[in-house]
C-alpha positions in Angstrom: 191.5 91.0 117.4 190.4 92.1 114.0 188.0 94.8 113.7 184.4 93.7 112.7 183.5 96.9 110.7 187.0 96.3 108.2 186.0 95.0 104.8 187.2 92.0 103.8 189.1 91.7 101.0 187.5 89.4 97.9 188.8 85.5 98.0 191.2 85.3 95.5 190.0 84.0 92.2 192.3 82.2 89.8 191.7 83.8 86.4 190.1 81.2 84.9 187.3 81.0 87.2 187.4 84.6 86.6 186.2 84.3 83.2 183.6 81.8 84.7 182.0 84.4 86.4 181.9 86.5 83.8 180.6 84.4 81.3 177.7 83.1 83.7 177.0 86.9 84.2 176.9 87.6 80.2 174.9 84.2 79.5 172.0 85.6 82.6 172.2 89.0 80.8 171.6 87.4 77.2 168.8 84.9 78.7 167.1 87.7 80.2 167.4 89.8 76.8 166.4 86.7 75.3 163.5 86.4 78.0 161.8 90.1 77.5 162.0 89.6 73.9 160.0 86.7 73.4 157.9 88.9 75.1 158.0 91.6 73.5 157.2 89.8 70.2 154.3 87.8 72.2 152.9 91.4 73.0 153.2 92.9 69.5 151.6 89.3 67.9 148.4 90.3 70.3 148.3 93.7 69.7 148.3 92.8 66.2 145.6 90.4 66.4 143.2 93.1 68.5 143.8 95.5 66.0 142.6 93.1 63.2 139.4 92.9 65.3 139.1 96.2 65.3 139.7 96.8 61.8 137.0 94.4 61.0 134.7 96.1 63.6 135.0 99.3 62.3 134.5 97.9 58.4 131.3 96.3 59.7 130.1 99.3 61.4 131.0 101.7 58.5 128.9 99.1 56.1 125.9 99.3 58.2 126.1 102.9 58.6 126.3 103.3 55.4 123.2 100.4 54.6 121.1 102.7 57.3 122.2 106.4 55.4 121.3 105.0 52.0 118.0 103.5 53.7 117.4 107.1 55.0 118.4 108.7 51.9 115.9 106.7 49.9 112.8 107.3 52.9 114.0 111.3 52.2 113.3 111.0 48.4 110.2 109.2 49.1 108.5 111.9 51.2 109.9 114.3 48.9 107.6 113.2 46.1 104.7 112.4 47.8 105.0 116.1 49.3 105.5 117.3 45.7 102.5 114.8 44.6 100.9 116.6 47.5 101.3 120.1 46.3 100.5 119.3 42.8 97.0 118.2 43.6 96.7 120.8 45.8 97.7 123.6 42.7 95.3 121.5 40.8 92.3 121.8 43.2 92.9 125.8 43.5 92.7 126.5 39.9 89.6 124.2 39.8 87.9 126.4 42.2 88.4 124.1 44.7 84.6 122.7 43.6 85.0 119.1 44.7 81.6 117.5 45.1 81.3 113.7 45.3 77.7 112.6 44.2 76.5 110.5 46.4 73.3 109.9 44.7 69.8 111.6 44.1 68.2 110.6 48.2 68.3 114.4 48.3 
């Protein structure tokens, strides 16, 4: 009786379907290269696509930040002059005395 735990030895293969085997093996191998990639490129193409959103994302958000700086920029100015307006009348009343009077009319 032959001892369960032995290992068997391989069937013989004839060396041609040797080569078979290996070539089946090689052809899995290059269909699996093959397989990831396809993927690979699939993954890079998206990629590639998401960072063209983003690109045009980011240009819209720079152009409106810009649109709102130059809106604030030009509000700045604005107050700027009317302060300086401001201070100019005010010069103007203190070397005039600071007399003001509005005539109302002669009711007095």
């Amino acid at each position: 009786m032959a001892d369960p735990t032995a290992t068997q030895a391989p069937p013989a293969v004839s060396p041609e379907d040797a080569q078979r085997i290996l070539i089946d093996r090689i052809e899995d191998a290059l269909t699996r290269i093959d397989v990831a990639t396809r993927k690979r490129v699939d993954d890079m193409t998206r990629m590639e696509q998401r960072h063209d959103v983003l690109r045009d994302r980011m240009t819209q958000a720079i152009t409106t930040l810009d649109t709102v700086l130059a809106a604030a920029d030009a509000a700045n100015a604005a107050e700027a002059e009317a302060e300086a307006e401001a201070e100019a009348g005010a010069e103007g009343d203190a070397k005039d005395g600071g007399d003001r009077t509005v005539d109302e009319g002669e009711d007095a």
